[in-house]
C-alpha positions as CSV (number, residue, x, y, z in Angstrom):
1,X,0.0,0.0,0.0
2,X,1.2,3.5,-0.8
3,X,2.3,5.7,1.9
4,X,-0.1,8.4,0.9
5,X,-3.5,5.9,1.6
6,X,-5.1,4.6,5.2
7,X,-6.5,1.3,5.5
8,X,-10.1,1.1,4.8
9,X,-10.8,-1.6,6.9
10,X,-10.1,0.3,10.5
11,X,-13.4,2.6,11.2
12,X,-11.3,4.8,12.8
13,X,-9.7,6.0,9.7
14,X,-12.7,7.1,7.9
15,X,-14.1,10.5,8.2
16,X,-17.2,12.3,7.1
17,X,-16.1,14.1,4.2
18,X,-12.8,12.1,3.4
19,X,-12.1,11.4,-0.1
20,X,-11.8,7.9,-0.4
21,X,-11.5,5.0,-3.2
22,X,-14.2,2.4,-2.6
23,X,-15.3,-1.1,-4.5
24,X,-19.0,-1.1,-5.3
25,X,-21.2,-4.3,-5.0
26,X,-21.6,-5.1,-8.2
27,X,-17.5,-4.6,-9.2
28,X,-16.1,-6.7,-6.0
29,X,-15.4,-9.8,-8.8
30,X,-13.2,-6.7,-11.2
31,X,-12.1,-4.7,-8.2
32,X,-13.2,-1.7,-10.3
33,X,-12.5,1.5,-7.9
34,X,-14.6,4.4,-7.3
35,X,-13.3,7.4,-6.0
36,X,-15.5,10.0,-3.9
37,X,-16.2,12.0,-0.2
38,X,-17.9,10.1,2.3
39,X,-21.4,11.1,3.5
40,X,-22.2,8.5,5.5
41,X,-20.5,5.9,7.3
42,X,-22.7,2.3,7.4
43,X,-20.8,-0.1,9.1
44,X,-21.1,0.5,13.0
45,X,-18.0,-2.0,13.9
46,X,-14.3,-0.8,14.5
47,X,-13.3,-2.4,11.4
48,X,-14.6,-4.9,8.7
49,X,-12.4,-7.6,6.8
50,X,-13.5,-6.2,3.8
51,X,-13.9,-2.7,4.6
52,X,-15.9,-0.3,6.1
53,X,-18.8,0.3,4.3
54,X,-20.2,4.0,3.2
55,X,-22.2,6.3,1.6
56,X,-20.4,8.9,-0.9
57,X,-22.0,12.1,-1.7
58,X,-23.2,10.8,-4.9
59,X,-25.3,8.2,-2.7
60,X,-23.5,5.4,-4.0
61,X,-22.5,2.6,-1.3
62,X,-19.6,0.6,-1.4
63,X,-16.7,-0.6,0.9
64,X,-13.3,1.4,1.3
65,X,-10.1,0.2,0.0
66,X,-8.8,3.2,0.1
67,X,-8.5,6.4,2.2
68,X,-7.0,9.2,0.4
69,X,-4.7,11.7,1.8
């Protein structure tokens, strides 16, 4: 992992309004990434093997790989 990402499977790393890279439901299989800023955070535990899952501002819902810095 680059130095200038966080680990999107800690909750703690995720913040409303972060810009983050996150695989959608239906791209999981191609690991197609989506970039965008967090609006809502969905997954209530500290962390998530396969990331935390979110809202972006463009209402789409996906799990973080990804937070950018």
């Amino acid at each position: 992992m680059e130095n200038n990402k966080k680990d999107g499977r800690i909750r703690k790393n995720i913040q409303i309004g972060n810009t983050v890279e996150i695989v959608q439901k239906n791209h999981q299989r191609s690991g197609e990434l989506t970039e965008g800023i967090v609006k809502k955070l969905l997954t209530n535990s500290p962390n998530h093997p396969h990331g935390i899952k979110v809202q972006l501002e463009t209402c789409v819902v996906g799990r973080v790989k990804n937070v950018l810095i």
